[in-house]
C-alpha positions in Angstrom: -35.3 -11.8 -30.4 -33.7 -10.3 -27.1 -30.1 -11.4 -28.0 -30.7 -10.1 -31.6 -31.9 -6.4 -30.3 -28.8 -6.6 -27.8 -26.4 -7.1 -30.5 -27.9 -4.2 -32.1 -28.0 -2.0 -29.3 -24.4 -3.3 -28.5 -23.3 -2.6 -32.2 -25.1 0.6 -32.0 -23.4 1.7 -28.3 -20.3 1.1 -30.2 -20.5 3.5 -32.9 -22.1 5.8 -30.4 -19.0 5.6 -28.4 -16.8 6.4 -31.4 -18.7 9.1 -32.3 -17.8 11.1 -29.3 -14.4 12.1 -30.6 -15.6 12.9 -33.9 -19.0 14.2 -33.5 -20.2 17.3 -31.1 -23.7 18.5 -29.5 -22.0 21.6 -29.7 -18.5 22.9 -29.7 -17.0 23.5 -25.8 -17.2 27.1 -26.5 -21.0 26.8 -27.1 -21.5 24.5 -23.4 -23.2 26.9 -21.5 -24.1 27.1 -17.9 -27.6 27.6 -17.1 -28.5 26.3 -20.5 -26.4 22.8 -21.1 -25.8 22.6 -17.2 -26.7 23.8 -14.1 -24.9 24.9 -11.0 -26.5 22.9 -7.8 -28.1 25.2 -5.9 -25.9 23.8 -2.6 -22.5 21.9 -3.7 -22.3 18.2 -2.1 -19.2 17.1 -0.4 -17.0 14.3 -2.5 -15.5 11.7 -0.9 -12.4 12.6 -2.1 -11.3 16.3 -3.3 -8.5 15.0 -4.9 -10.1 13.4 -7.7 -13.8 14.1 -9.8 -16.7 12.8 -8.9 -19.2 12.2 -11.5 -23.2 10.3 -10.4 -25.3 8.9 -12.4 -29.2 9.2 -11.4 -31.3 7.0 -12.2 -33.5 3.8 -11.3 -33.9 0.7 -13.1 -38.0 1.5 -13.3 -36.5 4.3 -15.8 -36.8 2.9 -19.6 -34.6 5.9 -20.5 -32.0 4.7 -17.8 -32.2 1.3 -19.5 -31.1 2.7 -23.1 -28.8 4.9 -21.3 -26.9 2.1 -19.3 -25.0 0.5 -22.8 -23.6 4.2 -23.4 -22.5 5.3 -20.0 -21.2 2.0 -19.1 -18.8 2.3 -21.9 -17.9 5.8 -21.8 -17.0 4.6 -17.7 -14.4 2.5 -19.1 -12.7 5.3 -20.7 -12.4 7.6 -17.4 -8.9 8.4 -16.3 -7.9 7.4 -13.0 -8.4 10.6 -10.9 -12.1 10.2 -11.9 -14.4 8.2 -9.7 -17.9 7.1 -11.0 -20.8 6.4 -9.1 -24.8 5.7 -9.0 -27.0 7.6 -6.9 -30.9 5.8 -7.1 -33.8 8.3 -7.4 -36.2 7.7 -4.8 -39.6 9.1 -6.1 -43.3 8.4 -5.4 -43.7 6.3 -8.3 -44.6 2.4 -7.9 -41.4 0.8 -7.7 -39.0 3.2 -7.2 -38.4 3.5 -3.7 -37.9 -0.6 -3.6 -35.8 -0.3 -6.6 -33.4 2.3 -4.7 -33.2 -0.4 -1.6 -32.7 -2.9 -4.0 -29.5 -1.1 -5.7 -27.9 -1.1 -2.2 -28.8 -4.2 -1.1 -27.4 -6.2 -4.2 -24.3 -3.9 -3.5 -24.0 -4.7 0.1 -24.3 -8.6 -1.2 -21.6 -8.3 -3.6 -23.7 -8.8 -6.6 -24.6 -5.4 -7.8 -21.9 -6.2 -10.5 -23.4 -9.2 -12.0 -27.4 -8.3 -11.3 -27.3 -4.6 -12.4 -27.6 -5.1 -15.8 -29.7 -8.1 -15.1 -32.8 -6.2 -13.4 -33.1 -3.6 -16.1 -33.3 -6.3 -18.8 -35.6 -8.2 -16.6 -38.0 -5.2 -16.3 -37.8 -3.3 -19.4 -36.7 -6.3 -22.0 -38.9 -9.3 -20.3 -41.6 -7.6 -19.0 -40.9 -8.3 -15.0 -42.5 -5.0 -13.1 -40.2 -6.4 -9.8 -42.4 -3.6 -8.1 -43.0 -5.7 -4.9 -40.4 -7.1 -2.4 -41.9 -10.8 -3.4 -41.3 -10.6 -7.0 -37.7 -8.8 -6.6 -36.6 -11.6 -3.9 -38.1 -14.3 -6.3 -35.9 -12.7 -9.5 -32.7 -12.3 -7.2 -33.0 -16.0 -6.0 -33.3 -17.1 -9.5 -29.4 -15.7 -10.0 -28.1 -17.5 -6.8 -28.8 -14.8 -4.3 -30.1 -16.5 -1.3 -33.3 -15.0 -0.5 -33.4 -15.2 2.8 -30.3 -13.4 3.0 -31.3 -10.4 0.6 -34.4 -10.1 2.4 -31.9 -9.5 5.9 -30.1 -7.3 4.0 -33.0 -5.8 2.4 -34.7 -5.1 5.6 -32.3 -4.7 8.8 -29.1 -3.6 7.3 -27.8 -0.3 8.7 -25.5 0.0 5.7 -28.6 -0.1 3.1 -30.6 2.1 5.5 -28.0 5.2 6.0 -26.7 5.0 2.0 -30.8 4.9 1.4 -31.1 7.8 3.5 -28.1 9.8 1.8 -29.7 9.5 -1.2 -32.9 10.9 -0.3 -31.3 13.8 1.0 -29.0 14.2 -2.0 -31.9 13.8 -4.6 -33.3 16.8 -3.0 -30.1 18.9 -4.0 -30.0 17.4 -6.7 -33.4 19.0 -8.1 -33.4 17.3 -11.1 -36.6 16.8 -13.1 -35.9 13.3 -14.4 -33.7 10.8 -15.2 -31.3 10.2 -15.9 -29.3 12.3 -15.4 -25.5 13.5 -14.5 -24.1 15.3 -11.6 -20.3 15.9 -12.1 -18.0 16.8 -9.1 -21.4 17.8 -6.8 -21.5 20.9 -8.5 -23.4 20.4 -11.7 -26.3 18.6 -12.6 -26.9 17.7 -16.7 -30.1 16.7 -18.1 -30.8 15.3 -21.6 -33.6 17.8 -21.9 -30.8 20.3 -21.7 -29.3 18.8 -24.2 -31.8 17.9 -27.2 -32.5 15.1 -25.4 -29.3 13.3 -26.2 -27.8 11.0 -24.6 -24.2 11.3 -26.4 -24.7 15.0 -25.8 -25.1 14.3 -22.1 -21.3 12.8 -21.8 -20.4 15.5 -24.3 -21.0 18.1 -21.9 -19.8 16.0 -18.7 -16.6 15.5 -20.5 -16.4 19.2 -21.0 -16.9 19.7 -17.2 -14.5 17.2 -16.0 -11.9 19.3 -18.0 -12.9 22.3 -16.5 -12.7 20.8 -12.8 -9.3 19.3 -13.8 -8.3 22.9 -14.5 -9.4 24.5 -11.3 -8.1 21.6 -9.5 -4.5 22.4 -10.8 -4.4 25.6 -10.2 -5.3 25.0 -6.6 -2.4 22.8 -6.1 
């Protein structure tokens, strides 16, 4: 049953994708800001001006994130090289999250985050695994050749997890975003789905709109 729906989820991300060049939430004339977007309220340094910067936020706990991931992971591929994507984990006071946010840097500090992203969404939101406690998330990790002991170090003592934890507490509060997932493109903007009808598609729609909108400022800069 679960490699049946992710063939048809696959399939369906597929057609999704291909719809963006021939389908539209709305023309780029009608992307609006304050109504499809909104301006952050403080803009947040980019690692590097030179190229655009779009964040995702989300958290695995997020079954909207989950159905999200297939789209945005393929619309990634697609980016051009003077666009850097990242994650940014929302840390909220909802069981699970904050762990889930440690989590996300730990597997990346490890190496893994590549192989066990995908893996601990399906394991919550396909298999039923809440992986809302440290046991049960060192338990699932160890069961995809991640030495527990290890990701527990990591987990716990690592300055690296700790400081990119702390950035993103202090970013989600800029960000100001009332769910997730959502898009932040270049630290300036912040795009919901709400602000779009709820669509995900629509979502990238408008993100591609404002990566060609920072592309122009960016030229005439230079």
């Amino acid at each position: 049953m679960i490699i049946k729906y992710f063939s048809i989820v696959k399939v369906a991300s597929s057609i999704m994708l291909f719809s963006l060049s021939s389908f539209s939430f709305g023309t780029e004339s009608e992307y609006e800001e304050g109504k499809h977007y909104l301006r952050l309220s403080t803009p947040i340094q980019t690692e590097n001006p030179k190229k655009i910067e779009i964040t995702e936020y989300f958290s695995y706990g997020c079954p909207h994130c989950f159905r999200f991931e297939g789209l945005i992971s393929q619309w990634r591929t697609k980016l051009e090289s003077d666009i850097v994507f990242n994650r940014s984990p929302a840390i909220w006071n909802v069981p699970g999250y904050k762990l889930y946010a440690r989590t996300y840097y730990t597997l990346e500090s490890l190496g893994v985050l590549s192989e066990l992203h995908l893996r601990v969404f399906r394991a919550i939101h396909n298999n039923g695994r809440r992986l809302d406690t440290i046991e049960k998330m060192t338990a699932f990790v160890s069961e995809h050749d991640v030495d527990p002991e290890k990701f527990l170090r990591t987990y716990n003592d690592s300055f690296g997890v700790k400081a990119k934890y702390q950035r993103a507490l202090a970013r989600q509060k800029i960000y100001a975003s009332r769910g997730v997932p959502a898009l932040i493109v270049n630290g300036k903007y912040r795009i919901e789905s709400s602000m779009v009808g709820n669509s995900n598609l629509g979502m990238l729609q408008v993100a591609d709109f404002l990566i060609a909108k920072e592309k122009t400022l960016q030229s005439i800069r230079e």
